[in-house]
C-alpha positions as CSV (number, residue, x, y, z in Angstrom):
1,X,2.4,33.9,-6.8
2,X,4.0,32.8,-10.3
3,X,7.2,33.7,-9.7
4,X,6.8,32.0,-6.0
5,X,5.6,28.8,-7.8
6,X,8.5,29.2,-10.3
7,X,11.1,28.9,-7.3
8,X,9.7,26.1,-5.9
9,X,9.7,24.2,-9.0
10,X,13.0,24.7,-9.5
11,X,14.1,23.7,-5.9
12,X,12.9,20.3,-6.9
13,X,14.4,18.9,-10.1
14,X,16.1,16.1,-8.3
15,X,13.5,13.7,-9.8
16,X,13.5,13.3,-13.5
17,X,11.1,11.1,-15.8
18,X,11.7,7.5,-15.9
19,X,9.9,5.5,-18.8
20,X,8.0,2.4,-17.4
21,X,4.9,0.6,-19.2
22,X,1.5,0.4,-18.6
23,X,1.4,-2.8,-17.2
24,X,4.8,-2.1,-15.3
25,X,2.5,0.8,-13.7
26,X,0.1,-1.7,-12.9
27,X,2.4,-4.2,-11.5
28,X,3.6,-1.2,-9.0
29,X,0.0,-1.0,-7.6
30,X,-0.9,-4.3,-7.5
31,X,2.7,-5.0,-5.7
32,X,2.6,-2.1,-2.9
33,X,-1.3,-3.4,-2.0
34,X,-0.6,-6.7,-2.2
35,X,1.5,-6.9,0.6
36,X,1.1,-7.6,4.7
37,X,-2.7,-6.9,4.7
38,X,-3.7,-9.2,2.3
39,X,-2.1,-11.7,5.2
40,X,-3.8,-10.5,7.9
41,X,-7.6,-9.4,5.9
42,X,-8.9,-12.7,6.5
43,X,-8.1,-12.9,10.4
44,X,-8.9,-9.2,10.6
45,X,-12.6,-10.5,9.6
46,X,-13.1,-13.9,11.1
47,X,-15.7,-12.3,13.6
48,X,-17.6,-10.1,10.8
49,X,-17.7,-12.8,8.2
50,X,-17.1,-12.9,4.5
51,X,-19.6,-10.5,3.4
52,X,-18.6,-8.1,6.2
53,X,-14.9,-7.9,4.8
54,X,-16.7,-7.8,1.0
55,X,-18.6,-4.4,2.3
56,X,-15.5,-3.3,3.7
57,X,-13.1,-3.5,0.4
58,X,-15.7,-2.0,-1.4
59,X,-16.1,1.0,0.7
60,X,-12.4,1.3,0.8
61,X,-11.0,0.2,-2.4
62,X,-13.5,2.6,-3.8
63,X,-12.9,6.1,-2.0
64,X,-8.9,4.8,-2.0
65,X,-9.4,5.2,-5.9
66,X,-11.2,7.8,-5.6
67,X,-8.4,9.7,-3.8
68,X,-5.7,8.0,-5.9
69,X,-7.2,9.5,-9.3
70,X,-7.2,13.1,-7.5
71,X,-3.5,12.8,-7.3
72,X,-3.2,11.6,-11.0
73,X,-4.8,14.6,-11.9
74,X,-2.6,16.6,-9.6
75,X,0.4,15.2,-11.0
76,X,-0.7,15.5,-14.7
77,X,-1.4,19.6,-14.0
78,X,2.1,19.7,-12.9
79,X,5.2,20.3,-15.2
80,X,8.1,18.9,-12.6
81,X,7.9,15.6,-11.8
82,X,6.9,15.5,-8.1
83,X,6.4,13.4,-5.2
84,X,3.6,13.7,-2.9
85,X,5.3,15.7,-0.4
86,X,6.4,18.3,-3.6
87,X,3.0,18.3,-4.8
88,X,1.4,19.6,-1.1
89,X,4.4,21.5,-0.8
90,X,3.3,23.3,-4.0
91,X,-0.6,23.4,-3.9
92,X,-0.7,23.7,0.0
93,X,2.8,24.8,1.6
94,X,4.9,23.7,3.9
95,X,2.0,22.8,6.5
96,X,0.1,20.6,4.1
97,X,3.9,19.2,3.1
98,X,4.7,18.6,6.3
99,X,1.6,17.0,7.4
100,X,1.3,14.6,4.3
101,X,5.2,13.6,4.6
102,X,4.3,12.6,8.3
103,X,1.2,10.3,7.3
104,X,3.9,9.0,4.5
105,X,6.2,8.4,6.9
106,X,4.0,6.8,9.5
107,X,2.1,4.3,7.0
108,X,5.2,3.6,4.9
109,X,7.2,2.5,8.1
110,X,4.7,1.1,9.5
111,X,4.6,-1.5,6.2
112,X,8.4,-2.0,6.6
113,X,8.0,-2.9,9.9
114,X,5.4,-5.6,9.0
115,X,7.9,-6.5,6.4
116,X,10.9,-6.8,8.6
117,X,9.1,-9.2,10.9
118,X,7.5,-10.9,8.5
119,X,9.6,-11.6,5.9
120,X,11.9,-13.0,8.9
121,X,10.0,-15.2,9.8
122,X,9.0,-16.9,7.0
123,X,12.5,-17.4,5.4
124,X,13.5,-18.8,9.3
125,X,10.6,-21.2,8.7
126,X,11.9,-22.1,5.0
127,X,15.3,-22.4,5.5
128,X,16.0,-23.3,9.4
129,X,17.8,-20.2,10.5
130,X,16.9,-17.6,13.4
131,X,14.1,-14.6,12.6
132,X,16.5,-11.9,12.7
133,X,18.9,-14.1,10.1
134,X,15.9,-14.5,7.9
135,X,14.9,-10.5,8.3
136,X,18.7,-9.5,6.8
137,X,18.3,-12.2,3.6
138,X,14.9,-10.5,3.1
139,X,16.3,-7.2,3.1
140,X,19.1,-7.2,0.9
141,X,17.2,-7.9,-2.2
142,X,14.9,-5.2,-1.0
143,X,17.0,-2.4,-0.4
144,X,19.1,-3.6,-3.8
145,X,15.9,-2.6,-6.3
146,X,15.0,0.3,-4.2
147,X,18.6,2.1,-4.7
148,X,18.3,1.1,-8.4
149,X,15.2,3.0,-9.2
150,X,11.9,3.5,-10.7
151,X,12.9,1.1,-13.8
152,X,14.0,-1.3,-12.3
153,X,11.4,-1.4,-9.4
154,X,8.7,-1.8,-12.4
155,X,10.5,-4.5,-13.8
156,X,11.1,-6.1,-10.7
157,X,7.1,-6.3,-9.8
158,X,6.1,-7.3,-13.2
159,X,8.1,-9.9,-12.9
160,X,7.2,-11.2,-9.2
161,X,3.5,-10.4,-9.2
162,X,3.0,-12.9,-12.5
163,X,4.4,-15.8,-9.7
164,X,2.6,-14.0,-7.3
165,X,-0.7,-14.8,-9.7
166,X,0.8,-18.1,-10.2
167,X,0.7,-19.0,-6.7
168,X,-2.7,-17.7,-6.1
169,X,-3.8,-19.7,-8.8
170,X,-2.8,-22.4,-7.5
171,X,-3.3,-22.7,-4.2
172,X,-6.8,-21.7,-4.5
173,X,-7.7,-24.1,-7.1
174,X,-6.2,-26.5,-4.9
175,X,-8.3,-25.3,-1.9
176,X,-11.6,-26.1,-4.3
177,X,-10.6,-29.4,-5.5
178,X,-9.2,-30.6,-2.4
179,X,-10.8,-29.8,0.7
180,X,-13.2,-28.0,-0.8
181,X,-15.1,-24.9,0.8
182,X,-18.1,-24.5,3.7
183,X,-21.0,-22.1,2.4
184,X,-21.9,-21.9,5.9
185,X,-18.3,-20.4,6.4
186,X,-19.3,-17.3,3.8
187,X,-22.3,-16.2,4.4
188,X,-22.4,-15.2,8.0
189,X,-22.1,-11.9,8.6
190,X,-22.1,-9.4,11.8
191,X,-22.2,-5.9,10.1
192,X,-21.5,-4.5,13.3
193,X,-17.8,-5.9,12.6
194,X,-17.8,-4.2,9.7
195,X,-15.2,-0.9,11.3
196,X,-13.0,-2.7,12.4
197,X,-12.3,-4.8,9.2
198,X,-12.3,-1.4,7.6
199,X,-8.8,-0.2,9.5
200,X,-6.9,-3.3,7.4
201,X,-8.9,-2.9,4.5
202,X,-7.8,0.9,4.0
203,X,-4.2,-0.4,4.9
204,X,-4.5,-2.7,2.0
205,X,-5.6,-0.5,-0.6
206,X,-3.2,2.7,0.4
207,X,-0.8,2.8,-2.5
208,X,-1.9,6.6,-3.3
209,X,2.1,7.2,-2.5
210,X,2.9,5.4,-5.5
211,X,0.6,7.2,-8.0
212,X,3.5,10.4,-8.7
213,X,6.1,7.6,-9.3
214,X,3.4,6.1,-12.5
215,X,3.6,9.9,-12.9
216,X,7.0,10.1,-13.6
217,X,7.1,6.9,-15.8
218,X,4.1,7.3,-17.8
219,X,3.0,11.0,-17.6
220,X,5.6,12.4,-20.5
221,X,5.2,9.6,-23.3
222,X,1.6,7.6,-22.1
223,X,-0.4,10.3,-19.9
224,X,-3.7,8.6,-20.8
225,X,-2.1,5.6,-19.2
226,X,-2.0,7.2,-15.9
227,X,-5.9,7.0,-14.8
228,X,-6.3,3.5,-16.6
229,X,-3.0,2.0,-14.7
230,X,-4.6,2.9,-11.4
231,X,-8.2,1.5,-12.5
232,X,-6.6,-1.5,-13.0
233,X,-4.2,-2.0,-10.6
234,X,-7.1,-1.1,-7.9
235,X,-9.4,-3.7,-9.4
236,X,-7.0,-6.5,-9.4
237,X,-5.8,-5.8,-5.7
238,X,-9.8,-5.8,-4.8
239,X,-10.8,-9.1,-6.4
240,X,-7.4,-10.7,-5.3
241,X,-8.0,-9.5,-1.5
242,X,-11.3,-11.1,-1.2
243,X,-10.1,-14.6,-3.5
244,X,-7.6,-14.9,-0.8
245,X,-10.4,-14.7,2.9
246,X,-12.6,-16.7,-0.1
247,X,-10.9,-19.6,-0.1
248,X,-9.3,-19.5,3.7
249,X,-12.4,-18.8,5.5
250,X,-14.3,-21.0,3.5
251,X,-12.0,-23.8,4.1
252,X,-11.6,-23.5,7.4
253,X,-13.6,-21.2,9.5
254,X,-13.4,-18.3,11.5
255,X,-12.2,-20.5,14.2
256,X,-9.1,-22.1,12.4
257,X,-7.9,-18.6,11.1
258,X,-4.4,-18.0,11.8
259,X,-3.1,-14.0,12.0
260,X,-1.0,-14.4,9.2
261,X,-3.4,-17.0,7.2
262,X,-0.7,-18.6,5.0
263,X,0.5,-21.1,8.1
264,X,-3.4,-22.0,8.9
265,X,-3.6,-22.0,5.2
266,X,-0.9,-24.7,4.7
267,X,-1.3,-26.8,7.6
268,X,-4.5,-27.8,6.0
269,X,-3.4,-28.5,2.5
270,X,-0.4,-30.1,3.3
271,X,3.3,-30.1,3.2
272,X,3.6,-29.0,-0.2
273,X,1.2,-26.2,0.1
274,X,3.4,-24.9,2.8
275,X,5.7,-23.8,0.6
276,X,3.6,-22.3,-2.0
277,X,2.1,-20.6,0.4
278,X,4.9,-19.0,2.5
279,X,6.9,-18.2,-0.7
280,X,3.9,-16.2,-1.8
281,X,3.7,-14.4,1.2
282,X,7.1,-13.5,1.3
283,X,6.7,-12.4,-2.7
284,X,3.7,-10.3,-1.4
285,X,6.0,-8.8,0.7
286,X,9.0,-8.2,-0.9
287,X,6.8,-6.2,-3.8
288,X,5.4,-4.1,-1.5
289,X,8.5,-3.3,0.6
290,X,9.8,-2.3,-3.1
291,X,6.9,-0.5,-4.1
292,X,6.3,1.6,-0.5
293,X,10.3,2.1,0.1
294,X,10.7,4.0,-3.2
295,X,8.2,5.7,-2.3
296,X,9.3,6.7,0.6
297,X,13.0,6.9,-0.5
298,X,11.5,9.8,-3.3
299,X,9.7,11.5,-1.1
300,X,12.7,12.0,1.4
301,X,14.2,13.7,-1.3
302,X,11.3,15.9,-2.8
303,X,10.6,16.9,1.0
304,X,14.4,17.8,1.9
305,X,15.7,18.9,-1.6
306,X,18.5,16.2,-2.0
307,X,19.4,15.3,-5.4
308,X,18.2,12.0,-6.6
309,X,20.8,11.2,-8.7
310,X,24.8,12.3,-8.9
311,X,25.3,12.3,-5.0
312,X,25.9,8.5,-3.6
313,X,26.4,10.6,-0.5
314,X,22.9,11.9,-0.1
315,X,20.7,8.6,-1.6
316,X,22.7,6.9,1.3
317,X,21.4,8.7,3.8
318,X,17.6,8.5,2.4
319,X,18.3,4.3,2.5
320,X,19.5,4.7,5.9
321,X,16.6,6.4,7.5
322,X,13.7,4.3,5.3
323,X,15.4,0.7,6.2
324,X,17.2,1.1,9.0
325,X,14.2,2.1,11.5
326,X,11.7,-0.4,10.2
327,X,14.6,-3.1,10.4
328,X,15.7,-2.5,14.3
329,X,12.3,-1.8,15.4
330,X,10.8,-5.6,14.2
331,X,14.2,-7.4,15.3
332,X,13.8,-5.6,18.4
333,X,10.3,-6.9,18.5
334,X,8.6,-3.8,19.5
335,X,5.6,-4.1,17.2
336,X,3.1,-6.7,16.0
337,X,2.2,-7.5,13.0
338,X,-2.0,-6.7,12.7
339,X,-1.4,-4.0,15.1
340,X,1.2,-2.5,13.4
341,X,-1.2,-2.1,10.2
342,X,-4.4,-1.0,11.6
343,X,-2.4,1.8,13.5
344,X,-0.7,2.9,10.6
345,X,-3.2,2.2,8.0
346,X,-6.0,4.6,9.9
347,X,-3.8,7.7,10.7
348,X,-2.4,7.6,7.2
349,X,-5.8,7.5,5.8
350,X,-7.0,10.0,7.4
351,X,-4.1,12.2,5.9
352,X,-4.8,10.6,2.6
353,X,-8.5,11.2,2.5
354,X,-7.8,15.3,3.0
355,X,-4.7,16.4,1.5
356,X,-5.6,15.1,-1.8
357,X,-8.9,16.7,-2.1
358,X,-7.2,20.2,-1.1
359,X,-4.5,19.6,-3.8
360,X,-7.1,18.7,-6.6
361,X,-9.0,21.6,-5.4
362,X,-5.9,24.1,-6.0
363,X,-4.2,22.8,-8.8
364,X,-7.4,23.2,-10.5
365,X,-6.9,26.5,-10.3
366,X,-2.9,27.6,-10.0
367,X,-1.3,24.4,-12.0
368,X,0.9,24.9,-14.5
369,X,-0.9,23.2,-17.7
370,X,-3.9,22.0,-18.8
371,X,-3.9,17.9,-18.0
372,X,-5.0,15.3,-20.5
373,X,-7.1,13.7,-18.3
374,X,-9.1,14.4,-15.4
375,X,-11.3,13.3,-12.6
376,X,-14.9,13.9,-13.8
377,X,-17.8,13.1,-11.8
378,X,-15.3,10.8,-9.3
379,X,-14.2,13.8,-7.9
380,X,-18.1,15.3,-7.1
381,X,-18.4,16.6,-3.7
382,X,-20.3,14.3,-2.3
383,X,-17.7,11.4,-3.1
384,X,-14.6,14.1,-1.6
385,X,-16.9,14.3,1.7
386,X,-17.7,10.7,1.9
387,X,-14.0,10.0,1.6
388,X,-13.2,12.5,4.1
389,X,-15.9,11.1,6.5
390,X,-14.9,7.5,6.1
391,X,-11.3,7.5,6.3
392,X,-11.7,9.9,8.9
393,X,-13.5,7.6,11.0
394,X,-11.1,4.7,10.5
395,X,-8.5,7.3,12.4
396,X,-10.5,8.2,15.1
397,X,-11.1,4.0,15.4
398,X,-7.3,3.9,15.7
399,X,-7.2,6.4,17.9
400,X,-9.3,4.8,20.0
401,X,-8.3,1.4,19.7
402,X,-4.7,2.7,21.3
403,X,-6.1,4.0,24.1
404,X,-8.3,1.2,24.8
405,X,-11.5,2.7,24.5
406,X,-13.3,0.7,21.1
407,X,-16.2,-1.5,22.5
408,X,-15.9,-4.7,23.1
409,X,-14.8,-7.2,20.2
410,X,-13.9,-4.4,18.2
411,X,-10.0,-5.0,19.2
């Protein structure tokens, strides 16, 4: 079994350690959540209510965490820097590999896709030219940090997500001050709502894909770092996912709730607020299409063995098959934008709530070193079965929704 590990290490050394910081770590999290769902979370739970979506996050962001600091611990019990896909391929073999590279795959396109469309659209709003124009001027910055790396992907999201806090900021604040909120808009609540609004919220907290990238920039020189990066990165994705339906909803009203809320959002503050608003959505975007395509990008060379540096050749072809689908399948138009999330976000969870609860379970007890850290009573059993159960559910709610068989409402 040693030696059989042994080999398999050594198959993938493609990946190396890349210094980032703390916050840089962070920024990474808060950038891959902070992306399409945060624009669709408050349509998503106009018929449920504020509190509904408020019961939903915290379900989500919690077990999402949960799972997230299982993987951390994973990663830290590891010597060779691997991606998700390596570390299943490790602890579980090529089934488990296999299987978690699909619900990679699935979510991570299914963001791009989102992306593609979205990102379109809003710089053919801003600057006057056609959707598919405005998907290719979204796309080259985009695919520009991804090819350049971890480093520069963490320098890139510090960077955006302080305007991206900026923006908030202000049009929030504005949102108080001006118009001003309706109680009556927040406190209504139809629990039964409460699944549905559950599919985007565990779109909007699945970064676990990013946590062996913080891995490979903090593990070596900061491992302590690791656990506290995610902590925080969660928490700040959770209390800026419910400012945002905060201060939509209660302006508006379920009624006045567009699907991506930054045009409702604008049309009522005005023209200015238009384009703070749709410059942060496309800065919500653009982190996370940098955040989940290196991710993806890593993990098509952990799962295939190509080297991740010193062949042009082979991190062309990994760009080519985690931008190019995404891209022809929104200018195509043969996805929409909330659909495309809840699909994606429920199969990959239920992928996400498993595999790393078998991984923790094994490395435990083959990994090759003690870690600094690890998941105390987060990773009890009843907290692995409740993450199982619920994200679980959220798939077979997908499932469901596809075939057209969720009640009434629900869709």
């Amino acid at each position: 079994m040693t030696e059989a590990r042994d080999r398999d290490t050594r198959r993938f050394t493609g990946l190396g350690h890349e210094r980032i910081t703390f916050w840089q770590g962070v920024a990474i999290i808060f950038g891959a959540n902070i992306g399409a769902g945060i624009l669709s979370l408050p349509y998503g739970a106009r018929t449920g209510g504020f509190p509904a979506l408020v019961i939903a996050l915290l379900i989500a962001g919690f077990l999402t965490t949960a799972s997230m600091l299982y993987v951390a611990e994973v990663a830290l019990r590891t010597e060779t820097p691997l991606q998700l896909s390596g570390l299943a391929r490790k602890y579980l073999g090529d089934a488990g590999s296999w299987l978690l590279f699909a619900g990679i795959s699935i979510n991570g396109l299914g963001a791009l896709i989102a992306y593609a469309s979205g990102g379109g659209e809003v710089l053919g709003e801003l600057l006057g030219i056609p959707q598919l124009a405005g998907s290719l001027l979204f796309y080259v910055p985009g695919v520009v940090v991804v090819w350049l790396g971890l480093r520069a992907t963490g320098r890139s999201e510090q960077a955006i997500t302080t305007g991206m806090a900026l923006l908030i900021a202000v049009l929030v604040g504005w949102t108080l001050v001006g118009p001003g909120i309706e109680v009556d808009n927040l406190t209504f609540l139809q629990p039964y709502f409460v699944v549905p609004i559950m599919n985007l919220a565990v779109f909007s907290f699945i970064a676990q894909y990013t946590v062996p990238e913080l891995a490979r920039g903090l593990a070596r020189h900061a491992p302590l770092a690791l656990p506290r990066a995610v902590v925080a990165g969660m928490c700040a994705t959770g209390f800026v996912l419910a400012l945002v339906p905060f201060a939509a909803l209660g302006m508006m009203g379920p009624d006045r709730i567009t699907e991506v809320v930054t045009i409702a959002w604008a049309d009522a503050l005005g023209p200015v607020a238009y384009y703070c608003a749709n410059v942060f959505a496309l800065l919500a975007m653009m982190t996370s299409f940098w955040a989940i395509g290196l991710t993806l990008l890593t993990n098509v060379f952990d799962r295939f063995a190509w080297p991740a540096t010193g062949s042009v050749r082979h991190r062309l072809m990994g760009i080519t098959l985690v931008v190019v689908p995404p891209f022809l399948i929104a200018a195509l138009g043969l996805a929409g934008f909330v659909s495309a999330l809840g699909y994606a976000g429920g199969f990959a969870g239920a992928i996400m709530s498993i595999v790393p609860v078998l991984m923790l379970r094994r490395a435990r007890r083959t990994g090759d070193r003690e870690p600094e850290w690890r998941a105390g009573w987060i990773a009890h059993p009843v907290v692995q079965v409740a993450l199982i159960a619920v994200f679980g559910l959220a798939f077979l709610y997908s499932l469901l929704t596809i075939v057209g068989l969720v009640p009434e409402g629900w869709s």
